[in-house]
N, CA, C and O of each residue as an XYZ file, in Angstrom:
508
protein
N     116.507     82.498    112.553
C     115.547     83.583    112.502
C     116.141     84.799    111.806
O     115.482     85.593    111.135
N     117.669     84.880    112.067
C     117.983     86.153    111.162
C     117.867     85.687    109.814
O     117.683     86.660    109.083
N     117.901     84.444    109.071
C     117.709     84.437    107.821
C     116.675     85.057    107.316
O     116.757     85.969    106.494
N     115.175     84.392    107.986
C     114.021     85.511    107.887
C     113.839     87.023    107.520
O     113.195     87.650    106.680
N     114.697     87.316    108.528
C     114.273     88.744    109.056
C     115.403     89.517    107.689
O     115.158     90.664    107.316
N     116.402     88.843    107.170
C     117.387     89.467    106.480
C     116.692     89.353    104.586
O     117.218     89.847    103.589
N     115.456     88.573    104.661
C     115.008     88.320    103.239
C     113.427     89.528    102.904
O     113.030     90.059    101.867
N     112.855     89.560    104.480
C     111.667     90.253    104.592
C     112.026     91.561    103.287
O     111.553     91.618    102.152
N     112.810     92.312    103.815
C     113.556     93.896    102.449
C     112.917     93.143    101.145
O     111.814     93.520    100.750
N     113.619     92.052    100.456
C     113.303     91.546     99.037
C     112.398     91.212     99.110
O     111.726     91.406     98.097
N     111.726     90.530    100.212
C     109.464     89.940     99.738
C     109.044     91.436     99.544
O     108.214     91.674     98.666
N     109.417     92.192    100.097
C     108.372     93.500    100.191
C     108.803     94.203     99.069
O     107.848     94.586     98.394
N     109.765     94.477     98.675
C     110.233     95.026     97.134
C     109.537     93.885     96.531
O     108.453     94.395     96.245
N     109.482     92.702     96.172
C     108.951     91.827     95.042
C     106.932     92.296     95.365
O     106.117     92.644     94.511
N     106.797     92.183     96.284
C     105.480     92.270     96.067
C     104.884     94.060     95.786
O     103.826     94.341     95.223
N     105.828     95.011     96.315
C     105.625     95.969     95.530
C     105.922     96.104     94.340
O     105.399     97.162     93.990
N     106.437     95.673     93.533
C     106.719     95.546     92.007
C     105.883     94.800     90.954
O     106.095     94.794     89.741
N     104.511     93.925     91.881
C     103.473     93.846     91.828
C     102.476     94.613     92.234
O     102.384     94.608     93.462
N     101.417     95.501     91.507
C     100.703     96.390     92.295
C      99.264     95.637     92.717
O      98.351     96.172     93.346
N      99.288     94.464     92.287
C      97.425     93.544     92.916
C      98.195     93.035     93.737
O      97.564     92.943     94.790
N      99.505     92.532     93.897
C      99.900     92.096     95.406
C      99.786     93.130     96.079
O      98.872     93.196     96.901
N     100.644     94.156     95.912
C     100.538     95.169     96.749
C      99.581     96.092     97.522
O      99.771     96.475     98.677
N      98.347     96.455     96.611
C      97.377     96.728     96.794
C      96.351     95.994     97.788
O      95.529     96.593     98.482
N      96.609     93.977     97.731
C      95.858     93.424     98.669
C      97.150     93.271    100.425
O      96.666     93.343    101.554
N      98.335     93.115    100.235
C      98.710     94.067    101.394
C      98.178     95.206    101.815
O      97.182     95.114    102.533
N      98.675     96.475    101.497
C      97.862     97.503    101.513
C      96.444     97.510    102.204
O      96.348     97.864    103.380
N      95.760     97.268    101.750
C      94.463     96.825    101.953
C      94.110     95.917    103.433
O      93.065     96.120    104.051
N      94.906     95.136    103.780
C      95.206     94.516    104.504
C      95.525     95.191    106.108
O      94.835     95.130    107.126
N      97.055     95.941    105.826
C      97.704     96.584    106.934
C      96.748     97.987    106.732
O      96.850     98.624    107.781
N      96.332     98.321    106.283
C      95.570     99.885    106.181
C      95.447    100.429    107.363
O      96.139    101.435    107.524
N      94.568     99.986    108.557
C      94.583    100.292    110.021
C      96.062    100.405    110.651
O      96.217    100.910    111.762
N      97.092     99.935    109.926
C      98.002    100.183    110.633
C      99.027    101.006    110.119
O     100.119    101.338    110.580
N      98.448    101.262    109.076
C      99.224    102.382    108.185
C      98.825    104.136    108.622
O      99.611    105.041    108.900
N      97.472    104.158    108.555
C      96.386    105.347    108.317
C      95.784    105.671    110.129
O      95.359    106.718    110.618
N      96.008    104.119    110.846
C      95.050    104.151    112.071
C      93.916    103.541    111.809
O      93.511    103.206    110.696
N      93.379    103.388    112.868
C      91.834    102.495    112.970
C      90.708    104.022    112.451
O      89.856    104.028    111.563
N      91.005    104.853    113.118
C      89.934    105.820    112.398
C      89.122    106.521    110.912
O      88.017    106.883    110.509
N      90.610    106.394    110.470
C      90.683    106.783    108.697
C      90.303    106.067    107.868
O      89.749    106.224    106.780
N      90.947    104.462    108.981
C      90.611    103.111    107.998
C      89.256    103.086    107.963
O      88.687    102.708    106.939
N      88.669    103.422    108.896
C      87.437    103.436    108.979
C      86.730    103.910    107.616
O      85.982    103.188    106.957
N      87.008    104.961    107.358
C      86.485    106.064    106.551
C      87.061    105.739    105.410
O      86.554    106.292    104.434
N      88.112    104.899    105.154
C      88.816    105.305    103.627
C      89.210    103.752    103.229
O      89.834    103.114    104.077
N      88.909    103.177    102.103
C      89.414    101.814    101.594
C      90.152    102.051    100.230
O      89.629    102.685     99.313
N      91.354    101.521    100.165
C      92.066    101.344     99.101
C      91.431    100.464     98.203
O      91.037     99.373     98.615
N      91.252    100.868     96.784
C      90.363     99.986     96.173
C      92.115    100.099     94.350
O      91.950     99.105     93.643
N      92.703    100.530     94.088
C      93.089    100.235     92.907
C      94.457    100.720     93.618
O      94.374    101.243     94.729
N      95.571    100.575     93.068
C      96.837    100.717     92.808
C      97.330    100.437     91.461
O      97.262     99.258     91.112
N      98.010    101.626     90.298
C      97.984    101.757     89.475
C      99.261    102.846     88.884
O      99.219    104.074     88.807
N     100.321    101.954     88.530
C     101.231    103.379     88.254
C     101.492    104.120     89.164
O     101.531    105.272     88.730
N     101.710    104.069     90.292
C     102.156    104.397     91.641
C     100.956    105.332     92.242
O     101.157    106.286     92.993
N      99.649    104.889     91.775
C      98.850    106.462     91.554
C      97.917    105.483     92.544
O      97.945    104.333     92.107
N      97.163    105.598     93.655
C      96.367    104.875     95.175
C      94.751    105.441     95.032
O      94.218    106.488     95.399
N      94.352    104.498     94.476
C      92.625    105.256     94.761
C      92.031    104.859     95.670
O      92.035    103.637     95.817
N      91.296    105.672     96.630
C      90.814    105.205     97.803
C      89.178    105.667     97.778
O      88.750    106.731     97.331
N      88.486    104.702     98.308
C      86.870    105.138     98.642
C      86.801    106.033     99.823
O      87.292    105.585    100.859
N      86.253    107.273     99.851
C      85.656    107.618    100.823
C      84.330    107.894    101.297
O      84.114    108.660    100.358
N      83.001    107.940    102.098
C      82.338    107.696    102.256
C      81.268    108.824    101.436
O      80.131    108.512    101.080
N      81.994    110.418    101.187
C      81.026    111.135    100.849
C      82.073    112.400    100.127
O      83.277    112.283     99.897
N      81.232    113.569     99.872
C      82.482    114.692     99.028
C      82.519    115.773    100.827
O      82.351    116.961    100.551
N      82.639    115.620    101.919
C      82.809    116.234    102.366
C      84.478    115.765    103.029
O      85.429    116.533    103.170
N      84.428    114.060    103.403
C      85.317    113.441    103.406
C      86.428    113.603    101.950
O      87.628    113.727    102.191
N      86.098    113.596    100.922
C      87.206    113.573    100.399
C      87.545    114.882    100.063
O      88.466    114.951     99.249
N      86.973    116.184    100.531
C      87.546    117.107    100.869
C      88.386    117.096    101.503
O      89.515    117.278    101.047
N      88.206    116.926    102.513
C      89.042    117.256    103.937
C      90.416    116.373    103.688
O      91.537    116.723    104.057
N      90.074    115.078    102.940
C      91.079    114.219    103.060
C      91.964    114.595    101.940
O      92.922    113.838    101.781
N      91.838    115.837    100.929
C      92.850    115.881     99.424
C      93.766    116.633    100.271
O      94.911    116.181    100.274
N      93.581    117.558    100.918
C      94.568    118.086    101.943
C      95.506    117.335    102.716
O      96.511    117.879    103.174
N      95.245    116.089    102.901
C      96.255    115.409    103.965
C      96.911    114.190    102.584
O      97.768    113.411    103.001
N      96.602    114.075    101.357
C      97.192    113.920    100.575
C      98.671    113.153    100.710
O      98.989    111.971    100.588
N      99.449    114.393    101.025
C     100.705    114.417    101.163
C     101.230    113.492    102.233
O     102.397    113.110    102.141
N     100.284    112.995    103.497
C     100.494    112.578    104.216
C     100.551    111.286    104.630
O     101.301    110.677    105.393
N      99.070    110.824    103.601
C      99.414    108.987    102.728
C     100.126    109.145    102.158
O     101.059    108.696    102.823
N     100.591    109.547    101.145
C     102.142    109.204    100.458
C     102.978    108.657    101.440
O     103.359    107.487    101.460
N     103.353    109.845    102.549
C     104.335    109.438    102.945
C     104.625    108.632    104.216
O     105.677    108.432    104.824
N     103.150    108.164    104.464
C     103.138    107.132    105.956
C     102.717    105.772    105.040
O     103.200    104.797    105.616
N     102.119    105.429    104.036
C     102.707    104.538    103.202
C     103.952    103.918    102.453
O     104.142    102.784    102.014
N     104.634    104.912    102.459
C     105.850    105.162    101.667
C     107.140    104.795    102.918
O     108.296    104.376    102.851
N     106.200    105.216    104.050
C     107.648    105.167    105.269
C     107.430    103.910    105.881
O     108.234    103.275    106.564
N     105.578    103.425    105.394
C     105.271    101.811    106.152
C     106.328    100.662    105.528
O     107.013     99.739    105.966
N     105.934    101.506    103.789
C     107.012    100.239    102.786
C     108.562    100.206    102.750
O     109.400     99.505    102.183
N     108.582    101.148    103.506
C     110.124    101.302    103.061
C     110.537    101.687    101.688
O     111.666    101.599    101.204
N     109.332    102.176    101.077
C     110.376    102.203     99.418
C     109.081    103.433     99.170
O     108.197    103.696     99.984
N     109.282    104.079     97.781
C     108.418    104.607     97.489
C     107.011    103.411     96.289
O     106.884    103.044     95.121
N     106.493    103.316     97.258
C     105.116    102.416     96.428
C     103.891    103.370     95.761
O     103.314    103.161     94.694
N     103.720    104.225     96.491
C     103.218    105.524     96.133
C     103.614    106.984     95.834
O     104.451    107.596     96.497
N     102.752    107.633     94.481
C     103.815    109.159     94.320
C     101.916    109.767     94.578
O     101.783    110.950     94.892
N     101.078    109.203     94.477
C      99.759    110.228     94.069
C      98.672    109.680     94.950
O      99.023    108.573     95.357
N      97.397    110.053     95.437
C      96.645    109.532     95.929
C      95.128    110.518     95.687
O      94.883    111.705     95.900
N      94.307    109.377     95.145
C      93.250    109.754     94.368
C      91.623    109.843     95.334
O      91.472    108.851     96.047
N      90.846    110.542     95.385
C      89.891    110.311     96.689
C      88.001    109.493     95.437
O      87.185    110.042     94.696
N      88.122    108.674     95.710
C      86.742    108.022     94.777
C      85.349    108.652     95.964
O      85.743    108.441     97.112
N      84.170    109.207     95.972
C      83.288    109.185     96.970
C      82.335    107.438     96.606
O      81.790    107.263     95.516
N      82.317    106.493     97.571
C      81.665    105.641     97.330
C      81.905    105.295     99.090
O      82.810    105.476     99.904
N      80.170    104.545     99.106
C      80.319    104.402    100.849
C      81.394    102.984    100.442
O      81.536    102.179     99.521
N      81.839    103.216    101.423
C      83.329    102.476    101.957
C      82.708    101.107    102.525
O      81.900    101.317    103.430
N      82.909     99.679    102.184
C      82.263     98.492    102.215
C      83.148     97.565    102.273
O      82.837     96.507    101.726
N      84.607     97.658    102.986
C      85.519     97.021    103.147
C      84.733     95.660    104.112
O      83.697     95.870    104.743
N      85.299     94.524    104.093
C      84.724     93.421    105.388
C      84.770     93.623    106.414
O      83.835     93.240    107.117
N      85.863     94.314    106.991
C      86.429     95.124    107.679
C      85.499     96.277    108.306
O      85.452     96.626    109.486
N      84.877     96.707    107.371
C      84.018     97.958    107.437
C      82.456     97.235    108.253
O      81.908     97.428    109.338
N      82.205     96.461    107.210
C      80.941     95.197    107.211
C      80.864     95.010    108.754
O      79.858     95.212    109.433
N      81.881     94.660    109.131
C      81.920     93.673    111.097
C      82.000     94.936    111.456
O      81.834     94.699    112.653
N      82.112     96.044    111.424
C      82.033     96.699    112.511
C      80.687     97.221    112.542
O      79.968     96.901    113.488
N      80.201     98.067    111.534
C      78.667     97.964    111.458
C      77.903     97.304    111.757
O      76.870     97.842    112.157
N      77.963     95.694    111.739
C      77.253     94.514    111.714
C      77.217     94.500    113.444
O      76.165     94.252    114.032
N      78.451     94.787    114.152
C      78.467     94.723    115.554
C      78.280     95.619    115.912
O      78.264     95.478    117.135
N      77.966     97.297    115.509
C      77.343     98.376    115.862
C      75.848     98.199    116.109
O      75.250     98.448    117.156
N      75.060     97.454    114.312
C      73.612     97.389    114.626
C      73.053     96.164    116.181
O      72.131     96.183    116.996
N      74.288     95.206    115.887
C      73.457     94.523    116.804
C      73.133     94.874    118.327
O      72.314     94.337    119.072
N      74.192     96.149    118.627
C      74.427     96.110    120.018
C      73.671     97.565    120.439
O      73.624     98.046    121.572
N      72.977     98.237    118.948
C      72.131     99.496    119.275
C      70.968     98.846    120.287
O      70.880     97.653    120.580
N      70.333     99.635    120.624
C      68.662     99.531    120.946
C      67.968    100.727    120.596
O      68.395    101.731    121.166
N      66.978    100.896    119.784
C      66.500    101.824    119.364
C      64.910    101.740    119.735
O      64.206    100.798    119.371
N      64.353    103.034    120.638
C      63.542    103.254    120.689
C      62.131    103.428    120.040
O      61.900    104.414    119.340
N      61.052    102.329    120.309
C      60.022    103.110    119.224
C      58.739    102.728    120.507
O      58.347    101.870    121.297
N      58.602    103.501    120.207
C      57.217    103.730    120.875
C      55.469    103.382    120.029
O      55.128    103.783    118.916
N      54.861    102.762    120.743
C      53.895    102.433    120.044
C      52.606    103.444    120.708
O      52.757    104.296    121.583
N      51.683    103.177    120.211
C      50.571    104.483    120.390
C      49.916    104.140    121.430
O      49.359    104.996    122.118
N      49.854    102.529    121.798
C      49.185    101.863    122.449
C      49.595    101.920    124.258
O      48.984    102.370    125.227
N      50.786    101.298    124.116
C      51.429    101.119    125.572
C      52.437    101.766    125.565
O      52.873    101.695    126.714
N      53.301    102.558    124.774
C      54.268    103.371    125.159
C      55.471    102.522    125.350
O      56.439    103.238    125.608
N      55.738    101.384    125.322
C      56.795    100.441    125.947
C      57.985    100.512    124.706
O      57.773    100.455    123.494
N      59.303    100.653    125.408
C      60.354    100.565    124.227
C      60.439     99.590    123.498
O      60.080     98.587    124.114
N      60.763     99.361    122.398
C      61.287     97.733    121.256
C      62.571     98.330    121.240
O      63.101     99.420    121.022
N      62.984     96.623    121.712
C      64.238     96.521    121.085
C      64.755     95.959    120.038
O      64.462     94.802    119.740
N      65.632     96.722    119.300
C      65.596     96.569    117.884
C      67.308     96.060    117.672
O      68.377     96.648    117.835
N      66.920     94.612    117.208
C      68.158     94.160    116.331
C      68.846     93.744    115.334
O      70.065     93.611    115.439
């Protein structure tokens, strides 16, 4: 098992020295890079010249998020162990990761939304 554990350093340098490997890592660990919350909100979509473009859902989000900037760099940078990233770019596009997909998909099903009809007043449940 220490052979493993003593080669992991070189897979992760080789696949950062690829940036479509890297990027579908990335992409991958994101929740565990950023947190479940951000991931929420933010998908890595290109890696390019050390430069990270990410979707966010709207321009109020990628406001808020050019400010913390500095802070993917370097919780990416401290996930990889190496520098994989120097820049990070904010795209506004709703965020449609699969990832994203199942949680929505298990949000709508488990709403119930009220509608009232004119007739009997009785709730529908809506799935």
């Amino acid at each position: 098992m220490k052979g493993l554990v003593a080669l992991l350093p070189d897979f992760i340098k080789q696949a950062a020295s690829n940036e479509e490997a890297a990027l579908v890592f990335l992409t991958e660990l994101w929740p565990r890079i950023v947190g479940q919350d951000l991931a929420a909100k933010t998908e890595p979509i290109l890696l390019k010249n050390k430069s990270l473009t990410l979707n966010v859902p709207n321009a109020i989000w990628r406001s808020q998020l050019q400010d913390l900037a500095p802070l993917f760099v370097d919780s990416i940078n401290r996930y990889w162990n190496l520098k994989l990233v120097e820049r990070i770019r904010f795209r506004v596009h709703l965020v449609t990761s699969s990832r994203t997909l199942q949680k929505k998909d298990r949000g709508l099903r488990s709403r119930r939304v009220r509608l009232s009809s004119l007739s009997d007043k009785k709730p529908f449940a809506y799935n």
